[in-house]
DRENDO-1510 file (C-alpha; in Angstrom, 1 decimal, always signed):
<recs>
REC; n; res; u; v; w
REC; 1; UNK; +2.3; -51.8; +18.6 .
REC; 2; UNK; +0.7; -49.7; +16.2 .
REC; 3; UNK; +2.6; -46.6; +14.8 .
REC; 4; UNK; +1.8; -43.2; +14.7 .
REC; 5; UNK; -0.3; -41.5; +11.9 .
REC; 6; UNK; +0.0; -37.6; +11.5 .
REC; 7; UNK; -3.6; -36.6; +10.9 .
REC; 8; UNK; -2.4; -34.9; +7.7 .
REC; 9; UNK; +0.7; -37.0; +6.5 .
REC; 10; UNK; +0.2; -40.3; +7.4 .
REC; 11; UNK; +2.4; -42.9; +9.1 .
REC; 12; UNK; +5.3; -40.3; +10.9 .
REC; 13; UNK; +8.9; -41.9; +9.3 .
REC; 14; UNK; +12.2; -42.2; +11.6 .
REC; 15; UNK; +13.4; -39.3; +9.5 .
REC; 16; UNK; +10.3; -37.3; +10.9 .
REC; 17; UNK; +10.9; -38.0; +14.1 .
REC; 18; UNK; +14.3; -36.1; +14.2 .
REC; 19; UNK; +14.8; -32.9; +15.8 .
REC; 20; UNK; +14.6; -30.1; +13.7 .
REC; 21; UNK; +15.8; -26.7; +14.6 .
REC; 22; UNK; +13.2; -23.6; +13.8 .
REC; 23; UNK; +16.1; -21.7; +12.1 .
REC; 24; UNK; +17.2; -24.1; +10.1 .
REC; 25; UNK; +14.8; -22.5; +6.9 .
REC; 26; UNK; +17.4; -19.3; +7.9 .
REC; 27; UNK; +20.2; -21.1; +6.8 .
REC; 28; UNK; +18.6; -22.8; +3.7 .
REC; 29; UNK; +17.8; -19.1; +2.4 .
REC; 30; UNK; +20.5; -18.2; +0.5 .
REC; 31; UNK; +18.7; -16.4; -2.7 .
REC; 32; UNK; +19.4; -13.4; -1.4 .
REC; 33; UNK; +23.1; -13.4; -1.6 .
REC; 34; UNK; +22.9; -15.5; -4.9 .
REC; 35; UNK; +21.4; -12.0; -6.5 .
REC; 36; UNK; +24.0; -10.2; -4.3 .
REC; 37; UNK; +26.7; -12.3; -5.4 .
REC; 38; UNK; +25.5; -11.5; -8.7 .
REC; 39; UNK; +25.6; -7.8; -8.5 .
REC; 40; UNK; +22.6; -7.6; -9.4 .
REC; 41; UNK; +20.6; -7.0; -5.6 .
REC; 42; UNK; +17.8; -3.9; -5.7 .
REC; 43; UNK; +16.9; -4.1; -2.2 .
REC; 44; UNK; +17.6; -1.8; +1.2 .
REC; 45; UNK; +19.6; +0.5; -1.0 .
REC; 46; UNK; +20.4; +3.3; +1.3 .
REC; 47; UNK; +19.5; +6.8; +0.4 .
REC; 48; UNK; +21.4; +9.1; +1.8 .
REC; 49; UNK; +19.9; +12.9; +0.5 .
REC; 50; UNK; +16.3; +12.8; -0.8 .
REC; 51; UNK; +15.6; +16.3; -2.7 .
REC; 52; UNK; +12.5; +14.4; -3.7 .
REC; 53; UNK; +12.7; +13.3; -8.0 .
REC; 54; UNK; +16.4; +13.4; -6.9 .
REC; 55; UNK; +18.2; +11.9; -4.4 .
REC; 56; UNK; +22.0; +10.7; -3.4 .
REC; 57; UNK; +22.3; +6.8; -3.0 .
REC; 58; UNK; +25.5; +5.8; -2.4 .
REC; 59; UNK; +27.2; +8.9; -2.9 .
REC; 60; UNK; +25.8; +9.7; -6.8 .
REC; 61; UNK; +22.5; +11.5; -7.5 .
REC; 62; UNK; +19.5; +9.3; -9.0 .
REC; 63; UNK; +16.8; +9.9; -10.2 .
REC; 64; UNK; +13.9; +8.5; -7.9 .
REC; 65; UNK; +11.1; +7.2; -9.9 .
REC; 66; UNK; +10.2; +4.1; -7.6 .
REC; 67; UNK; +8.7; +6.3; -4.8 .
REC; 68; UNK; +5.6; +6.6; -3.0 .
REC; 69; UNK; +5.7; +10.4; -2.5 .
REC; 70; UNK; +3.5; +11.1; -5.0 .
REC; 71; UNK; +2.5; +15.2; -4.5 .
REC; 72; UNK; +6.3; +15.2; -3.6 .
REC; 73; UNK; +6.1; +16.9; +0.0 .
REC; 74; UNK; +8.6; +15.2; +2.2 .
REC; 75; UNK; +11.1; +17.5; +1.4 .
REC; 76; UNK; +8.5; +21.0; +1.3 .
REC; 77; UNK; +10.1; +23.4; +3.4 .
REC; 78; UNK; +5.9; +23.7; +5.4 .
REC; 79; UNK; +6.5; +19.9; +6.1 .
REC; 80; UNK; +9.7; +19.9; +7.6 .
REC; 81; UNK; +9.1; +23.1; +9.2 .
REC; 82; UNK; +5.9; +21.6; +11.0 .
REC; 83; UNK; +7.8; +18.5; +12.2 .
REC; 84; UNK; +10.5; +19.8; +13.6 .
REC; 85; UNK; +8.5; +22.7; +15.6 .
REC; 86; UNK; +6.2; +19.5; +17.1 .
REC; 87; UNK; +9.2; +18.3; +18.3 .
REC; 88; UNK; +10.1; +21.4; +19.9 .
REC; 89; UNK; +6.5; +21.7; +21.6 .
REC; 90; UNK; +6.0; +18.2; +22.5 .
REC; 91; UNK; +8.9; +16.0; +22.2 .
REC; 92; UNK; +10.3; +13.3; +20.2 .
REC; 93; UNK; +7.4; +10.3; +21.0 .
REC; 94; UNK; +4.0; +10.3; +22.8 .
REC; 95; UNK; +5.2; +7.3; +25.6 .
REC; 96; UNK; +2.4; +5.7; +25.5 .
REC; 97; UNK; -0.8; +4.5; +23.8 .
REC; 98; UNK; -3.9; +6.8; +22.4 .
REC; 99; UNK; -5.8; +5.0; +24.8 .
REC; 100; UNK; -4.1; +6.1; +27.9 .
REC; 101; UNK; -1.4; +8.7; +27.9 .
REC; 102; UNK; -0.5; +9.0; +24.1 .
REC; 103; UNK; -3.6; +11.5; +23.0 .
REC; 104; UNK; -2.1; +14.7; +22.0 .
REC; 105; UNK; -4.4; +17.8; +20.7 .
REC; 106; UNK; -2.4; +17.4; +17.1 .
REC; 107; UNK; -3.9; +14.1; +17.1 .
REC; 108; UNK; -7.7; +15.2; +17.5 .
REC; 109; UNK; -7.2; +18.0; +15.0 .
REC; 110; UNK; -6.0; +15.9; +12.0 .
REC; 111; UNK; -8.9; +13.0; +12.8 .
REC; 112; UNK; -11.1; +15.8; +12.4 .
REC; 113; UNK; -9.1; +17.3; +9.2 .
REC; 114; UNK; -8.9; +13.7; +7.7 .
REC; 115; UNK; -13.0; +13.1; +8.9 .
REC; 116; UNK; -14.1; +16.4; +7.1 .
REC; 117; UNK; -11.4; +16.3; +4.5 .
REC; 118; UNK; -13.0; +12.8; +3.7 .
REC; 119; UNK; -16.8; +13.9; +3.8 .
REC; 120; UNK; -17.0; +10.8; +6.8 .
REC; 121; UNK; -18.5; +11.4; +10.6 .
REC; 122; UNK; -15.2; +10.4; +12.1 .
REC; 123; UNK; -11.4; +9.3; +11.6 .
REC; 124; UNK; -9.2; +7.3; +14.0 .
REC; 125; UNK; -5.3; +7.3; +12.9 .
REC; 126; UNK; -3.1; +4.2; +13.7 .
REC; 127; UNK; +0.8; +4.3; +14.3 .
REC; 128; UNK; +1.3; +2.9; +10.5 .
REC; 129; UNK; -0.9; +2.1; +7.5 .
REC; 130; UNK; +0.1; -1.3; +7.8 .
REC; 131; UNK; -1.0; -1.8; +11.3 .
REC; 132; UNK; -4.7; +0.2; +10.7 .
REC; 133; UNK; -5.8; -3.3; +9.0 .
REC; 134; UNK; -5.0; -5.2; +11.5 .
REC; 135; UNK; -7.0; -2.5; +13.4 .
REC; 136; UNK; -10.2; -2.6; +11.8 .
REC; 137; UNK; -10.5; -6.2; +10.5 .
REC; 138; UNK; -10.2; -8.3; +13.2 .
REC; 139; UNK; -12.2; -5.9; +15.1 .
REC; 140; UNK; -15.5; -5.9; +12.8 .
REC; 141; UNK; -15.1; -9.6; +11.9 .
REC; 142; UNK; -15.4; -12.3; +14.2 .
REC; 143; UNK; -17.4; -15.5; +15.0 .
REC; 144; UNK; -19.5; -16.3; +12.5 .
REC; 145; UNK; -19.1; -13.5; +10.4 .
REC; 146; UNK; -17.4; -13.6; +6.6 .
REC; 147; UNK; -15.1; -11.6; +5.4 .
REC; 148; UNK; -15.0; -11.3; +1.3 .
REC; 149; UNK; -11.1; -10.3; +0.1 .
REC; 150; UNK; -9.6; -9.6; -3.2 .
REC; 151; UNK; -7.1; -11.8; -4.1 .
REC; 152; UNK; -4.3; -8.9; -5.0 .
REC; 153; UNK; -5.4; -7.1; -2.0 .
REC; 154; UNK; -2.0; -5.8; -0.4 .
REC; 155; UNK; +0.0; -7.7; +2.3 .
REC; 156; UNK; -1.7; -5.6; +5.8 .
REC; 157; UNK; -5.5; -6.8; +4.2 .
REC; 158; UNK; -3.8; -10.4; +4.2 .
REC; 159; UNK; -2.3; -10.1; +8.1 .
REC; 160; UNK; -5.7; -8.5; +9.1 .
REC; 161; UNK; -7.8; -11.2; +7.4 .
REC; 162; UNK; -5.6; -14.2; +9.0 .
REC; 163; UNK; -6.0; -12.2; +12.6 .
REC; 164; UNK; -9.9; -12.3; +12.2 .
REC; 165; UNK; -9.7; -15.9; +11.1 .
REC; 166; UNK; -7.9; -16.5; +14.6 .
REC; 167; UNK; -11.2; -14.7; +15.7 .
REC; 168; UNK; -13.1; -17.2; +13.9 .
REC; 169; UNK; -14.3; -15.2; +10.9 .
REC; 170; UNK; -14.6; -17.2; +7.8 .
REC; 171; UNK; -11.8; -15.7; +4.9 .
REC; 172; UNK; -12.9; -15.5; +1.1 .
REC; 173; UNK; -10.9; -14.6; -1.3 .
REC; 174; UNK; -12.2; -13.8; -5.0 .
REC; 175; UNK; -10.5; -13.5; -7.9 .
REC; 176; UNK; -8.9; -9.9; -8.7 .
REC; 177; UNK; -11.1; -7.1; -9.6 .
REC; 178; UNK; -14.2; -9.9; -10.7 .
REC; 179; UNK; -17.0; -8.6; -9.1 .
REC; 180; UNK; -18.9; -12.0; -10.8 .
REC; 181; UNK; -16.6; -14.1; -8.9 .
REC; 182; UNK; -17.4; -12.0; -5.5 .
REC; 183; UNK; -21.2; -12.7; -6.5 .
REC; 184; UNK; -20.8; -16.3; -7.2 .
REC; 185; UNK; -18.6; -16.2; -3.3 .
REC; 186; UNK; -21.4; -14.1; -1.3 .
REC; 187; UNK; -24.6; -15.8; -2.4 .
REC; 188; UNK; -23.5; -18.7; -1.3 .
REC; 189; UNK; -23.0; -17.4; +2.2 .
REC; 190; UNK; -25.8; -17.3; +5.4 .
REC; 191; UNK; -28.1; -14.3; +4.7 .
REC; 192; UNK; -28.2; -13.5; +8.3 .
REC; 193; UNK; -24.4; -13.6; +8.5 .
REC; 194; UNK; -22.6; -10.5; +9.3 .
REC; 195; UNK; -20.3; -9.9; +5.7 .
REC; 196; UNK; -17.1; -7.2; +5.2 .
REC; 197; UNK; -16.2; -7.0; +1.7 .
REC; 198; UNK; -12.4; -5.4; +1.8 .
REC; 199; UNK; -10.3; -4.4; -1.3 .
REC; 200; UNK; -7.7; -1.8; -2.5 .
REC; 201; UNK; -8.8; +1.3; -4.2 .
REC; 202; UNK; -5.8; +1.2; -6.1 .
REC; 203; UNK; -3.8; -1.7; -6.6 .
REC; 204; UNK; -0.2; -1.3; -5.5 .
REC; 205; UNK; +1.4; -3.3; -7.4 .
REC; 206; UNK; -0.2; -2.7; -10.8 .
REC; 207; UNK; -2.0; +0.5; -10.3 .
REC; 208; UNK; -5.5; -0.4; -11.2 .
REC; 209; UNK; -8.6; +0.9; -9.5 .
REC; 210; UNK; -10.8; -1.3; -8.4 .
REC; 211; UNK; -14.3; -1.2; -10.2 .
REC; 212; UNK; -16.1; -0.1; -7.3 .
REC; 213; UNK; -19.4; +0.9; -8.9 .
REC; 214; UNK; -20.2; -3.2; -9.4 .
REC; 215; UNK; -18.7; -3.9; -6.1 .
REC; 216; UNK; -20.8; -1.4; -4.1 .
REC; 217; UNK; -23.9; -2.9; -6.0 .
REC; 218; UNK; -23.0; -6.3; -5.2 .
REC; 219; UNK; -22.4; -5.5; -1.2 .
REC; 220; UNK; -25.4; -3.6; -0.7 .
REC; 221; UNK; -27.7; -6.3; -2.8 .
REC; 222; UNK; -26.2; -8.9; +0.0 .
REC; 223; UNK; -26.0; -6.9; +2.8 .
REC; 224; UNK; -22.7; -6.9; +3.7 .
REC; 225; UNK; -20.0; -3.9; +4.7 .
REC; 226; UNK; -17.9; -2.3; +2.5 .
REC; 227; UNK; -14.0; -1.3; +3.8 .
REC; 228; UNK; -11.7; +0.2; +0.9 .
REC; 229; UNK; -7.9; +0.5; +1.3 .
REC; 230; UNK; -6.7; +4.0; -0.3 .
REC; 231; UNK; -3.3; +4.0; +0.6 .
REC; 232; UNK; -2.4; +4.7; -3.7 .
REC; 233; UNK; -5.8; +6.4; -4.3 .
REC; 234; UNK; -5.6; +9.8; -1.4 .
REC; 235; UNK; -3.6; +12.3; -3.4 .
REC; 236; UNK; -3.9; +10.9; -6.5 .
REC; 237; UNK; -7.1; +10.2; -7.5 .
REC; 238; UNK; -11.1; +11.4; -6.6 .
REC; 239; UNK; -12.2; +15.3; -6.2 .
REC; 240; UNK; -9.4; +17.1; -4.4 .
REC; 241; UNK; -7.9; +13.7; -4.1 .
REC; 242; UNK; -10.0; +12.2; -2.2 .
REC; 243; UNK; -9.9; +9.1; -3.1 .
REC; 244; UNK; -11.5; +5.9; -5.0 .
REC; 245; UNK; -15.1; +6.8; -3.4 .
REC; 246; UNK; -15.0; +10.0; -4.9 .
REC; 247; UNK; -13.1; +9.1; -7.9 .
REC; 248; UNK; -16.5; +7.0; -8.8 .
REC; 249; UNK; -19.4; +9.9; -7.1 .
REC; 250; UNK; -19.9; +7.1; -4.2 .
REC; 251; UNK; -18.7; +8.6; -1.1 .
REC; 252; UNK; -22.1; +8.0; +0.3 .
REC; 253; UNK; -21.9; +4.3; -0.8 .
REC; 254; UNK; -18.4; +3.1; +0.9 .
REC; 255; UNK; -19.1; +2.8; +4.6 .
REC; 256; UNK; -15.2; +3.3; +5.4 .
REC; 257; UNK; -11.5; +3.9; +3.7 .
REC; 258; UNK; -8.5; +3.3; +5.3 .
REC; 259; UNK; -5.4; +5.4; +4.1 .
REC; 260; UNK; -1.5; +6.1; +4.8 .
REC; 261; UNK; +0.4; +9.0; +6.1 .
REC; 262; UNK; +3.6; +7.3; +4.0 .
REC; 263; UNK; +2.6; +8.5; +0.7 .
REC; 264; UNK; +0.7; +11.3; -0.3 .
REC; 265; UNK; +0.7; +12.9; +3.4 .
REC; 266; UNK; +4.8; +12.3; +3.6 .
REC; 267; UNK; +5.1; +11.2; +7.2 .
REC; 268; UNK; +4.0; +7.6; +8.5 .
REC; 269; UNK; +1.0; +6.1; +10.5 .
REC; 270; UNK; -2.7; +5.1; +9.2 .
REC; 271; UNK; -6.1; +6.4; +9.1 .
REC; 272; UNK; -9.8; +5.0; +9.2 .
REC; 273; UNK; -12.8; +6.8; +8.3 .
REC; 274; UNK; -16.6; +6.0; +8.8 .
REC; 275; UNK; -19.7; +6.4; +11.2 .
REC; 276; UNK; -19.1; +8.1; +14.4 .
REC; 277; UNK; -20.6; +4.5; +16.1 .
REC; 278; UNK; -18.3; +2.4; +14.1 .
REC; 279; UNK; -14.9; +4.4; +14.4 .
REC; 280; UNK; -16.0; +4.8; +18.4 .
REC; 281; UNK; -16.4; +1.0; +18.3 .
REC; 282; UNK; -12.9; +0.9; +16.7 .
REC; 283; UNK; -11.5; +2.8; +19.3 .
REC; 284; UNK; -12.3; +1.5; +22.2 .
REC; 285; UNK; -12.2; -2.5; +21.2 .
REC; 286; UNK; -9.3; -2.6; +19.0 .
REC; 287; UNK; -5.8; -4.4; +20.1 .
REC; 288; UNK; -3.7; -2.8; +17.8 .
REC; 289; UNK; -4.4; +0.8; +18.8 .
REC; 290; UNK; -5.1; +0.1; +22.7 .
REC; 291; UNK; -1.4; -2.1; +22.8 .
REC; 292; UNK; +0.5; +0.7; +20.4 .
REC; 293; UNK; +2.3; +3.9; +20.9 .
REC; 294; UNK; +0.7; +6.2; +19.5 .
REC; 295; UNK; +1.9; +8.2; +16.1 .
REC; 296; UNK; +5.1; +10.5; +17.2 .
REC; 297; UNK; +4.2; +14.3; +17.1 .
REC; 298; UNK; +6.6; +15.0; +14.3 .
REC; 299; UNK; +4.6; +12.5; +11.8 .
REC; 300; UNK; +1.1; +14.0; +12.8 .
REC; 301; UNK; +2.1; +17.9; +12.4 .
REC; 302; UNK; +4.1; +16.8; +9.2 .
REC; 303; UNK; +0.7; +15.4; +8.0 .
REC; 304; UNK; -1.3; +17.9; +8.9 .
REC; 305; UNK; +0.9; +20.0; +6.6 .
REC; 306; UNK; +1.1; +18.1; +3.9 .
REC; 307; UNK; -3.2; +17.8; +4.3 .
REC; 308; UNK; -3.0; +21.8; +4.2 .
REC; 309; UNK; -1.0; +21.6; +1.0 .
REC; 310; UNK; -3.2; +19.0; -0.8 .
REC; 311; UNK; -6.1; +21.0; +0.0 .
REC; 312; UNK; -4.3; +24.6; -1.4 .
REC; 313; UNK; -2.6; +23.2; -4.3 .
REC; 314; UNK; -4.8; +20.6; -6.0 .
REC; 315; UNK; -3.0; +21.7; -9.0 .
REC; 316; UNK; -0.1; +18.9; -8.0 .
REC; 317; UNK; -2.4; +16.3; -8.9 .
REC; 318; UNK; -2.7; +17.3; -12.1 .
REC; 319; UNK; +0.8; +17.6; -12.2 .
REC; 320; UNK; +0.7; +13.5; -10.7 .
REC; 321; UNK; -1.2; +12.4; -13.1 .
REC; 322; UNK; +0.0; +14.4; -16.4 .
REC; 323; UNK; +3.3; +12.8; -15.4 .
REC; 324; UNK; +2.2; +9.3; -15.1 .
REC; 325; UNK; +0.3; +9.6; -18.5 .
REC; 326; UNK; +3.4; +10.8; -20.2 .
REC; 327; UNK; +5.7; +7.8; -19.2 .
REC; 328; UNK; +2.7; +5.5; -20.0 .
REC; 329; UNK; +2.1; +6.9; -23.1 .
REC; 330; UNK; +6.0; +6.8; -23.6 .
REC; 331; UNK; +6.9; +3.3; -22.5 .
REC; 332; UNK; +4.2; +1.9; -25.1 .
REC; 333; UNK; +5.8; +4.0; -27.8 .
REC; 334; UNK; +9.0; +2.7; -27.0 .
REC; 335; UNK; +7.2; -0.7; -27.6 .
REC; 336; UNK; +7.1; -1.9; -23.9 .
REC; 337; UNK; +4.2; -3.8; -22.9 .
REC; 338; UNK; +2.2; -1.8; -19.9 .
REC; 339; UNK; -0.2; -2.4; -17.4 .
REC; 340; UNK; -3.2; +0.3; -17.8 .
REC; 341; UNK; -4.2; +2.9; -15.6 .
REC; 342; UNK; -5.1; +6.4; -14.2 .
REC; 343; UNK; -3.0; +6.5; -11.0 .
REC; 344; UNK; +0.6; +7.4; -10.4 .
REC; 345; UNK; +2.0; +4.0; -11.0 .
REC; 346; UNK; +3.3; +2.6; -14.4 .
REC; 347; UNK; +4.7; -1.3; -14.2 .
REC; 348; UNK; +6.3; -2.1; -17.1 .
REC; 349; UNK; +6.7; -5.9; -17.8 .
REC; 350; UNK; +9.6; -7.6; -18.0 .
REC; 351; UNK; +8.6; -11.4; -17.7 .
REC; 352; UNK; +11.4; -12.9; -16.2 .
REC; 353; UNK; +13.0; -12.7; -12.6 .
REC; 354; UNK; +17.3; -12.1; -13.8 .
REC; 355; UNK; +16.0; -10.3; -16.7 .
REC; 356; UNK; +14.3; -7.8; -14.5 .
REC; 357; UNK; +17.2; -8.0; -12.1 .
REC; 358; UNK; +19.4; -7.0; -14.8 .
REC; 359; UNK; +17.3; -4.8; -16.3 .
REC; 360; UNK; +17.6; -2.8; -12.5 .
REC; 361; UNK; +20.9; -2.8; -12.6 .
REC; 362; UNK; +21.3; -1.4; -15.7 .
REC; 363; UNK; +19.0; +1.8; -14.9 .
REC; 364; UNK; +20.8; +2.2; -11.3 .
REC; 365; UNK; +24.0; +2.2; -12.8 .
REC; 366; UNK; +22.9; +4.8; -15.2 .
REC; 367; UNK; +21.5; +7.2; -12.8 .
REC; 368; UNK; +17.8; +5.7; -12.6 .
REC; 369; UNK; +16.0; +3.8; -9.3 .
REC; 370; UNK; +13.0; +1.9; -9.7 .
REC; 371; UNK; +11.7; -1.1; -8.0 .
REC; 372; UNK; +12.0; -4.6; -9.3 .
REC; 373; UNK; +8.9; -6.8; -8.7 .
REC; 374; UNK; +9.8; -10.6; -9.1 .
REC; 375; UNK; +7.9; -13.9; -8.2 .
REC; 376; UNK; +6.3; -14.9; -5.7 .
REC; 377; UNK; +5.5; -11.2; -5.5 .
REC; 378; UNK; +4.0; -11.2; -8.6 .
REC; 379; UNK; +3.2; -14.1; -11.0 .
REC; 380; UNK; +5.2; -15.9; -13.4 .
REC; 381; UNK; +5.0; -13.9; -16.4 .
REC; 382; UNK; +4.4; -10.6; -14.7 .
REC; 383; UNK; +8.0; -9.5; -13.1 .
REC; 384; UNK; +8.1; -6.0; -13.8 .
REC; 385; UNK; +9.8; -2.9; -13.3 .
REC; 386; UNK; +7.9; -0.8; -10.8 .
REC; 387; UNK; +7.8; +2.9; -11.4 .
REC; 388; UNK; +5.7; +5.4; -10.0 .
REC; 389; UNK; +5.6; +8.9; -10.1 .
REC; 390; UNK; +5.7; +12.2; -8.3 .
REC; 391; UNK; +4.0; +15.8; -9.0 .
REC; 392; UNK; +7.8; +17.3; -8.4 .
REC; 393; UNK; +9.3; +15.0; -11.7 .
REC; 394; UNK; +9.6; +17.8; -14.2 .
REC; 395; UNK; +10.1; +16.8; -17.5 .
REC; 396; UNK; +13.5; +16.6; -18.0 .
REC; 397; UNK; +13.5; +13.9; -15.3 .
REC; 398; UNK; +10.6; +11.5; -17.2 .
REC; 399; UNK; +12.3; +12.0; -20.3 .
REC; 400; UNK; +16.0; +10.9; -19.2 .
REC; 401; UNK; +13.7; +7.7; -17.6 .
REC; 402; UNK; +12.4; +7.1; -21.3 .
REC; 403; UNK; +15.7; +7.4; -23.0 .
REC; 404; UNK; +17.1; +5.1; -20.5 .
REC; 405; UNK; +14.6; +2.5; -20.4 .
REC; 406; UNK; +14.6; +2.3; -24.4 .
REC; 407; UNK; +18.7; +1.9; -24.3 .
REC; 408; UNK; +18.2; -1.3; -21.7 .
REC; 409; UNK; +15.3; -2.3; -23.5 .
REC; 410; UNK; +16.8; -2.9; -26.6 .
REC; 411; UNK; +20.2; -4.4; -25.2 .
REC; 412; UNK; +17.9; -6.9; -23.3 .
REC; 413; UNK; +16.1; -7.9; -26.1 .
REC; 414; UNK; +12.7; -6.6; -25.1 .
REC; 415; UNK; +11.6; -3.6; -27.7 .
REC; 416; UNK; +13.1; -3.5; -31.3 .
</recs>
């Protein structure tokens, strides 16, 4: 009797053939408590005050300069004050999903803030940014059609790209920010074939902006859809900070962006802009806003406020980005090596996983919090410590970050 071939493995061994139990990868994870063990673990560090710049983790104030709340409004008294009074009028959670019984007027007002605020026809918000990928993608792309992904695109493109490929969309990635690459990928593809090209406006991880102006040249040449991801790029960057589209004069180009309310708009849930026909396409066909709860009336009025504030103070981007380009300008002084930008986040590489784990320890325990990237999250060669910025930092805040960073530099081995 012939035996068994696995259609990718071969002949299947007696040792395949034993039962394996699904958790036991669980119990083969241990890195985790190796780094713990340690003493040297960053992660789900518990803050327990947030005063913005500074807050209280584990009963000592830090200062926070691994955060995402870059005009610095989750603690503005308007922001609070709007959250807790949309509790007040409406409760705690909507019950149910936009589609049925979780519409709320707070929700029409801010998609037509957000669609006006963006210069776009029409805005649709999702319960989180992560989830508003998985909203759009899957939904646009399907049978037949391609979707065209930057490599470094973050981790809710990825999920929404492997949910359209369930769909039967074909997945390309090209390589990061090579808008030849992305040429050499679409002209190879059907001319009649429907074609999304996604990508982040700015790159989370390393801050860079995407070079749109090629990218938009390259869709439109090849017909295909443009969707850009400004979760790092509202707030910080474009006219009023508007974003990547702006930031390049091609708001007219980009037919729609996807944002956050986690970062700039200091609350949580997503955001798409674009067409009136595509957004109402959106909304009526997508899973993951049909099946969700909708976004709780505390996070929509606290984004709402924070939208008012952007749009009267666009002075605290300034602010932003004058910090940033002070600590980039400082790191390189103190003779770290940098990864360039114009946004609110400054990496600064460290090249070695227990080097930069160390390296975090050594700035928590004296009073600083960043956020250490390692491999697989980042390449070999490119572990780095995080940091990104807020328009509340003042500067005796960045420059206790510099002095601190050049002490643990030097005792590591990394600057003279």
């Amino acid at each position: 009797m012939s035996q068994p071939v696995s259609e990718t493995q071969g002949p299947i061994t007696e040792q395949q053939k034993q039962p394996v139990d699904l958790f036991q990868k669980c119990w083969d994870f241990t890195r985790a408590d190796e780094i713990k063990a340690a003493g040297f673990y960053p992660y789900f560090r518990a803050i327990e005050e947030n005063e913005g710049p500074v807050v209280q983790i584990e009963g000592r104030k830090v200062i926070m300069a691994g955060s995402n709340n870059y005009l610095g409004l989750t603690a503005h008294p308007k922001v609070k004050e709007a959250a807790l009074k949309a509790v007040e009028k409406y409760g705690t959670g909507c019950s149910g999903s936009r589609y049925l019984t979780g519409t709320l007027d707070l929700h029409n007002e801010l998609e037509a803030r957000l669609a006006k605020y963006m210069g776009a026809e029409a805005c649709l918000l999702f319960s989180t940014g992560y989830q508003t990928a998985q909203g759009i993608i899957p939904t646009l792309a399907q049978r037949g059609e391609y979707i065209l992904t930057d490599k470094d695109n973050h981790a809710c493109i990825v999920a929404g790209t492997l949910m359209a490929k369930g769909m039967f969309a074909e997945v390309i990635r090209f390589k990061h920010n090579d808008m030849n690459d992305l040429e050499r990928q679409i002209f190879r593809l059907p001319a009649h074939a429907g074609k999304l090209v996604v990508t982040d406006g700015v790159f989370s991880t390393t801050g860079d902006i995407v070079e749109l102006p090629r990218l938009v040249e390259i869709s439109k040449k090849y017909n295909a859809r443009i969707l850009v991801d400004d979760a790092h790029s509202v707030g910080v960057i474009g006219k009023g900070g508007r974003g990547t589209a702006s930031y390049f004069g091609l708001e007219k180009e980009v037919d729609m962006t996807m944002g956050t309310f986690s970062k700039t708009f200091a609350s949580l849930g997503g955001f798409v802009v674009g067409t009136e026909r595509v957004i109402n396409f959106i909304k009526h066909t997508s899973p993951a806003l049909i099946f969700s709860a909708s976004p709780t009336p505390a996070s929509v009025a606290a984004a709402l406020a924070a939208l008012d504030i952007l749009e009267a103070e666009p002075q605290r981007i300034d602010k932003l980005i004058y910090n940033a380009n002070k600590m980039r300008n400082g790191f390189k002084q103190l003779g770290f090596k940098i990864i360039e930008s114009k946004t609110a986040i400054v990496p600064v590489i460290v090249g070695d996983d227990m080097l930069a784990f160390k390296f975090w320890r050594e700035l928590y325990d004296n009073g600083v919090f960043v956020n250490a990237f390692i491999s697989p999250g980042v390449p070999q060669g490119l572990q780095m410590m995080r940091t990104s910025y807020m328009a509340t930092h003042e500067d005796e805040h960045l420059d206790r970050i510099l002095e601190l960073f050049g002490i643990v530099g030097k005792k590591l081995g990394l600057i003279p």
